[in-house]
N, C-alpha and C positions, 0 to 999 in steps of 0.2 A: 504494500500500500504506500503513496506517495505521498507525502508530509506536508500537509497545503501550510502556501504562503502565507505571513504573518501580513495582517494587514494594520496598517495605517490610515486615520481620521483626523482630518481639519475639519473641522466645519468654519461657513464664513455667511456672512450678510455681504458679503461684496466691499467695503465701507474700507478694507487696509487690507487688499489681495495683493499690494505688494508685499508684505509680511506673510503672510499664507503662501505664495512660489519661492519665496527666499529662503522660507522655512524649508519647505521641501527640496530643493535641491540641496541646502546644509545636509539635512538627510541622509540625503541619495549618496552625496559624495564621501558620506562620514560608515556607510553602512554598506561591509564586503557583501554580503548575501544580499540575495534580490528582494524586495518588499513589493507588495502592493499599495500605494499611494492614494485616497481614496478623497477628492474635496468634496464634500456635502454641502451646497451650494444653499442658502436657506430662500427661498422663496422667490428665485432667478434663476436664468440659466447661462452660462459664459464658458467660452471654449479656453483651454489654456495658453499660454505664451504657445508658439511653438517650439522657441530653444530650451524651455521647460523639459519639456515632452520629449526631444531627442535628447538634451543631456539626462533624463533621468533614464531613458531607455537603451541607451550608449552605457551606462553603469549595470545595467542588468534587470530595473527596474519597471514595474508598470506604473502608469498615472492615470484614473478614469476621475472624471464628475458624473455627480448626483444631484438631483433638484428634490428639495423638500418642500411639501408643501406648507408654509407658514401656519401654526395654530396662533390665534388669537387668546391668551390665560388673562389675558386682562392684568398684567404682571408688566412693570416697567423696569426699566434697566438704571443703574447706577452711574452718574460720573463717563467715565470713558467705556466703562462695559455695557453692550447694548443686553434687549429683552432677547437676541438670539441665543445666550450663551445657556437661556433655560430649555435649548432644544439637544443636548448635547447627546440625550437616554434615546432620542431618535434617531439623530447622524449614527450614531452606534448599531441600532438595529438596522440602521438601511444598508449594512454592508454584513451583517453577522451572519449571514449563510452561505458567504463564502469562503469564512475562516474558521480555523479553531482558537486562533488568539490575536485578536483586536487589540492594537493599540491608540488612545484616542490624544492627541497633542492639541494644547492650544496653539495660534498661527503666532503666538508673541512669543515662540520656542525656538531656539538657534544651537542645533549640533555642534557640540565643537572639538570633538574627539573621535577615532573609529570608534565602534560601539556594534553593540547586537542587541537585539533588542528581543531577542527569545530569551537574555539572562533576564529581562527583566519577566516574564510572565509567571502567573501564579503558578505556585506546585500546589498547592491544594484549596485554597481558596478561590471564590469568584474573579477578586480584583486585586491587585498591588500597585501601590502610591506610595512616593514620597512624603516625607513628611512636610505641610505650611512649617516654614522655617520662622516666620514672624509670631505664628496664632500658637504654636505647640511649644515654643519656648517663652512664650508670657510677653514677648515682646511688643505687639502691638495690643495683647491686651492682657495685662497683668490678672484679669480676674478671674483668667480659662480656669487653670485648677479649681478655685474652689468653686464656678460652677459648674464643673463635670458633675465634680464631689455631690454639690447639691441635687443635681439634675439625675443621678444615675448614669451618666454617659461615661463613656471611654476618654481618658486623658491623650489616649493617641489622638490626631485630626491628618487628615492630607490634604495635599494641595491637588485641585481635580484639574490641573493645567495638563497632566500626564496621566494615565491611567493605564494599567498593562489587564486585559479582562479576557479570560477564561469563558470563552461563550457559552457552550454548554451549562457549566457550573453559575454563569453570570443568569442566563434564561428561566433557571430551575429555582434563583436562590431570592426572587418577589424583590430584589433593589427596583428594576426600574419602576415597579410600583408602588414601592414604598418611598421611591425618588419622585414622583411623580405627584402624591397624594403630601409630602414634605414641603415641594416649593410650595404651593397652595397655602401651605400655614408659616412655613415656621419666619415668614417677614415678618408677621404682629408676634409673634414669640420664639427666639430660640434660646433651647438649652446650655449652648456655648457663650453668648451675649447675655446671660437670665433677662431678655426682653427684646426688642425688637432688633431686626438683623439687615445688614446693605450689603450681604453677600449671594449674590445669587443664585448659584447653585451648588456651591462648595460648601457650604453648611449643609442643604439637604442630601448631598451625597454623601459625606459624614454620618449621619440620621440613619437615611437608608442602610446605608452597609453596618452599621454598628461594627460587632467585634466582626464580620468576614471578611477581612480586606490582610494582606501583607503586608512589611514595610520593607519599602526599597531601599535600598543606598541611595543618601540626598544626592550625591554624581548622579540619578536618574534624572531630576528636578530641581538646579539650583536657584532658587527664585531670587530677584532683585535686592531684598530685603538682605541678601549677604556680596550685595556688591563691591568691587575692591575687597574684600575677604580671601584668605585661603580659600574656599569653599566655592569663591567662584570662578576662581583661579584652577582648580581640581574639577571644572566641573563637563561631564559629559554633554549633557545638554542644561544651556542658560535659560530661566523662563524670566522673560522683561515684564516682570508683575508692573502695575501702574500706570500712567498716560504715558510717560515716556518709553519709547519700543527702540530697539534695534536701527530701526530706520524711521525717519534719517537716520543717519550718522553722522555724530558730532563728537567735537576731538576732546571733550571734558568727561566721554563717557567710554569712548575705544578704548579699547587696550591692544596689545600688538595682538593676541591671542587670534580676537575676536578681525582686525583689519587684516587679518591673514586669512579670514572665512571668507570675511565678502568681499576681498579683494578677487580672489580666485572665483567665485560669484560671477562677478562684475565682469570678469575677461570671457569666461565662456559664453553667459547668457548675457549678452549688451542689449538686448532688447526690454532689460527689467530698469535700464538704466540708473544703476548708484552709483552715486559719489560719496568717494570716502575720501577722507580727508587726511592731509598727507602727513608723512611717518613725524617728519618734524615738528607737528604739532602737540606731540606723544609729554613734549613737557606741561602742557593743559590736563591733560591726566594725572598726572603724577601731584597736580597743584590741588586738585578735586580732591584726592586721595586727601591729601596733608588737611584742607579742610575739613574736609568729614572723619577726622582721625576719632574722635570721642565716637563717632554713632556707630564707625567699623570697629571698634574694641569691642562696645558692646555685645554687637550684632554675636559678633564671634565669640565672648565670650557665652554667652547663652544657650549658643548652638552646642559648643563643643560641650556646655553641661549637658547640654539635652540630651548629645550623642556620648557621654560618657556611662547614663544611666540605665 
């Protein structure tokens, strides 16, 4: 029997699809074995670049779109994050009969290592997440423990920017229905916030999965919140939590690491057209860094408690 391909999920409104093609040839190029690439288009349909589509099929790769048809929840979106990202339990289904292990990336995600992405999937749970690096170490919100404590919840939380899901085990095990019947409530109440919440789907996925979920190595998902960190530095794939993304690219935020992705980006697929900004700028960064030196200790010290315990 032949071992189907792992597939991969963007989903997107359209709204920063050059983040969603950037992301995926980061991917493509970081990832020896061949993947299926999958944009879940939410409520549009749009053909992809085509230097997309040869460099990812040049690497070994496949690339299709999907049109989803928009539900209306009567549910608003946050700041920078639209009311799409509460469709994510669907982009996931719209490709899950052709895999056995679904992996679902948000498009504000940038490979920056080889990597495989079979290390990340469940062994025996439905789903395996990184851990939110900001919410699970008290950092953005000091109160998380003692409202697990209160609430009965798990002190674990993850960040749903990455998700590695076990289809089978994910279809059988009632998340997307209990992800589903979650977003619906838990804005006027949640268990993590003890009272109203502006996260939107990442606490109801939390909800849902309760204790069946894995924890990954944060290398799977290093979100923003440990930027200039060791950790982001170490990191396999970067997630650009917040309004600032990836791209542009501005020289207070590059690091060589990262102008070394989209430079090589940039040269194959010139039709995505980035400009990155050049190596000598590199002392702008380093100035970033020396400012925000109090909020990188912290960041880092928190995490490393977090991952020591």
């Amino acid at each position: 029997m032949t071992e189907k391909r792992i597939g991969v999920v963007y989903l997107t409104d359209g709204r920063r699809d050059d983040l969603t093609y950037v992301s995926a040839v980061a991917l493509g190029m970081s990832h020896a074995r061949g993947i299926d690439i999958h944009i879940v288009q939410s409520g549009f349909r749009s053909a992809p670049p085509p230097t997309v589509l040869r460099i990812l099929q040049t690497k070994g790769h496949r690339l299709a779109t999907h049109t989803l048809s928009t539900v209306d929840r009567g549910l608003c979106g946050h700041c920078h994050i639209t009311s799409t990202a509460y469709e994510k339990a669907e982009a996931i289904a719209a490709v899950s009969s052709e895999h056995d292990v679904v992996c679902y990336l948000d498009n504000d995600t940038l490979a920056m290592r080889p990597l495989d992405l079979a290390a990340a999937a469940p062994k025996t749970q439905p789903l395996a997440a990184a851990p939110d690096l900001s919410i699970s170490t008290g950092f953005d919100n000091p109160a998380f423990f003692k409202n697990c404590d209160k609430h009965g919840s798990e002190r674990r939380y993850f960040n749903s920017g990455f998700m590695a899901i076990n289809v089978s085990r994910w279809i059988g095990s009632g998340i997307p229905e209990r992800y589903d019947s979650a977003i619906r409530t838990h804005a006027d109440f949640c268990p993590y916030w003890d009272g109203s919440c502006i996260h939107l789907d990442q606490c109801a996925f939390n909800i849902a999965a309760d204790r069946a979920w894995e924890t990954l190595p944060v290398e799977f998902n290093v979100q923003k919140s440990a930027f200039q960190t060791i950790y982001w530095d170490r990191a396999l794939i970067r997630h650009y939590t917040g309004p600032e993304k990836f791209l542009p690219a501005r020289a207070h935020r590059i690091d060589r690491r990262e102008r070394s992705v989209l430079t090589r980006i940039s040269r194959d697929c010139r039709e995505l057209g980035l400009e990155i900004p050049h190596a000598y700028l590199g002392l702008t960064y380093w100035a970033n860094g020396l400012r925000r030196k109090a909020e990188r200790n912290k960041i880092s010290r928190l995490i490393g408690q977090f991952l020591a315990v």
